[in-house]
N, C-alpha and C positions, 0 to 999 in steps of 0.2 A: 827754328825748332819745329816749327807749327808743318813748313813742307815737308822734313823728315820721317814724321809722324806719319801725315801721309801718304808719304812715298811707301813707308813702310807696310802701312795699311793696303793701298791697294798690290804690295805685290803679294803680302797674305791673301789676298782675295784671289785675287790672279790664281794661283798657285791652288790652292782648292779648286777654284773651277778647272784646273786643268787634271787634277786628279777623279775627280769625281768623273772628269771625262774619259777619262782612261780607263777607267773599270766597270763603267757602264756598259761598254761590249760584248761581255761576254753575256751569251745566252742559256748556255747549258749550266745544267747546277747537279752536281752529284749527291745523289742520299744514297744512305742506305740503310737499311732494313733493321731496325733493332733485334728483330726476332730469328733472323735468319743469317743477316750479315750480308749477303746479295745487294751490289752497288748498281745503280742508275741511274741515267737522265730522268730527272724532272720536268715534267709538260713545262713550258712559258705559258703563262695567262693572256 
């Protein structure tokens, strides 16, 4: 029972770190404008 657990745990793990790695790529971020409605890129910090 005790490996199962385990097993299961690390592929929860796994699986997160491979999603987080997946969406971390993207660079550009759209906003827009409350005021005006005008969409653009957001500087990267």
């Amino acid at each position: 029972m005790k490996k199962l657990v385990s097993l299961l745990t690390m592929s929860l793990l796994a699986l997160s770190l491979v999603a987080c790695a997946a969406t971390g790529g993207k660079d550009k971020v759209r906003v827009q404008c409350p005021a005006c409605g005008y969409e653009f890129n957001a500087p990267t910090p």
